[in-house]
Each structure stands twice: as C-alpha cells, then as structure tokens.
C-alpha positions as CSV (number, residue, x, y, z in Angstrom):
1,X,3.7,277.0,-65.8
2,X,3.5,278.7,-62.8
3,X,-0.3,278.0,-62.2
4,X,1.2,274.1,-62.8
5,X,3.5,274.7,-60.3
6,X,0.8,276.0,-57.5
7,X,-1.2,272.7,-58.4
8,X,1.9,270.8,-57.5
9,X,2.7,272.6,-54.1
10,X,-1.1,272.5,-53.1
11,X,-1.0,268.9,-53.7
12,X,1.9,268.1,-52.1
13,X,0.5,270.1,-49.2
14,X,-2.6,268.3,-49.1
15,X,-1.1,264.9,-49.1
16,X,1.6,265.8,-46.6
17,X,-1.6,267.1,-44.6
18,X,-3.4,264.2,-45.0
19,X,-0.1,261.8,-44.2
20,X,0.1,263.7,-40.7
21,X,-3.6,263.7,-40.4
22,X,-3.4,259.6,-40.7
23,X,-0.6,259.4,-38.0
24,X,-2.4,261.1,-35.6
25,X,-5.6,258.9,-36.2
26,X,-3.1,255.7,-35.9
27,X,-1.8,257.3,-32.4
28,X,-5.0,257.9,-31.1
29,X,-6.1,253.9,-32.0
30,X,-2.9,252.7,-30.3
31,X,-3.6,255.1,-27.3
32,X,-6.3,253.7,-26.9
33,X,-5.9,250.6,-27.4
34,X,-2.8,250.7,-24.6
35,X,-5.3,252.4,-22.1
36,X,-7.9,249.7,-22.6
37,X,-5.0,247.3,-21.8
38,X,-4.2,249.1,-18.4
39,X,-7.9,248.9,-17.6
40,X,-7.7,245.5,-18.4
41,X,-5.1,244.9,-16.0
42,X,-5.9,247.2,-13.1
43,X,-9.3,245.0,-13.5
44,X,-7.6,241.7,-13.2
45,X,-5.4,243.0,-10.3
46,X,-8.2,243.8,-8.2
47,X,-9.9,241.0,-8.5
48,X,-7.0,238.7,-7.5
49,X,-6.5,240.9,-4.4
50,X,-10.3,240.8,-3.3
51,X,-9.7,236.7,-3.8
52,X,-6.8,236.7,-1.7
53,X,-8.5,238.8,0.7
54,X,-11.5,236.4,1.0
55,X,-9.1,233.8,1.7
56,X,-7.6,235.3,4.4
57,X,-10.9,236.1,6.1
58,X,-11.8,232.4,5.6
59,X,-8.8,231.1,6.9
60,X,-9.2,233.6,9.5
61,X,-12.5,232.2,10.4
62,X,-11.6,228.6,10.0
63,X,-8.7,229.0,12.8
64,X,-11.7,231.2,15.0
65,X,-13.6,227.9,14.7
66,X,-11.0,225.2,15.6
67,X,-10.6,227.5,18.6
68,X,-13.6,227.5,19.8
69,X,-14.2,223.6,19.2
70,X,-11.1,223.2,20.9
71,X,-12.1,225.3,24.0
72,X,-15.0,222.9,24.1
C-alpha cells in the first residue's frame, strides 16, 4: 500500500509540475505577445511624428516661398 501511495504523490507531483510548467509557458506567450504590441505602437507613433514633422517643414517652406514671391 505504501508503494501505492508513493505512485500517487509522484503523480500528483508531476502533474502539479507540469500545471505550473504550462502557466509559465502561457505567461511567457502573453508577455510576448504585450511587448510585440508596444513595438507595434512605439512604431506607429513615430511615424505619425516624422509626418507631422514633414508637414511642418513644408509649410515652413511654402510660407519661405510666398515671401520671397511677395518681396518680388
């Protein structure tokens, strides 16, 4: 009975290893997946600033422009 028993607790053990073992893999995914996201959006934000700074220099220039046609 008591060899029965040690089958039992190393079983139990094993799958209670293996439960935590599937956690941490599903935490790592998500991690990941969250950190991809970021990217994602650090991406997206940077271009949107670069746009708005080329609009600014072209509005920039357009103004330089009238100025000089004006001065003409």
């Amino acid at each position: 009975m008591s060899t029965l028993r040690q089958f039992s607790e190393k079983d139990k053990n094993y799958f209670a290893y293996q439960a935590r073992q599937n956690y941490l893999r599903q935490q790592m995914s998500v991690y990941g997946e969250l950190d991809a996201v970021k990217l994602r959006e650090q991406q997206a934000l940077a271009r949107e600033q670069t746009a708005l700074e080329e609009k600014a220099a072209a509005i920039a220039e357009v103004e330089r422009l009238k100025a000089l046609l004006a001065r003409k």
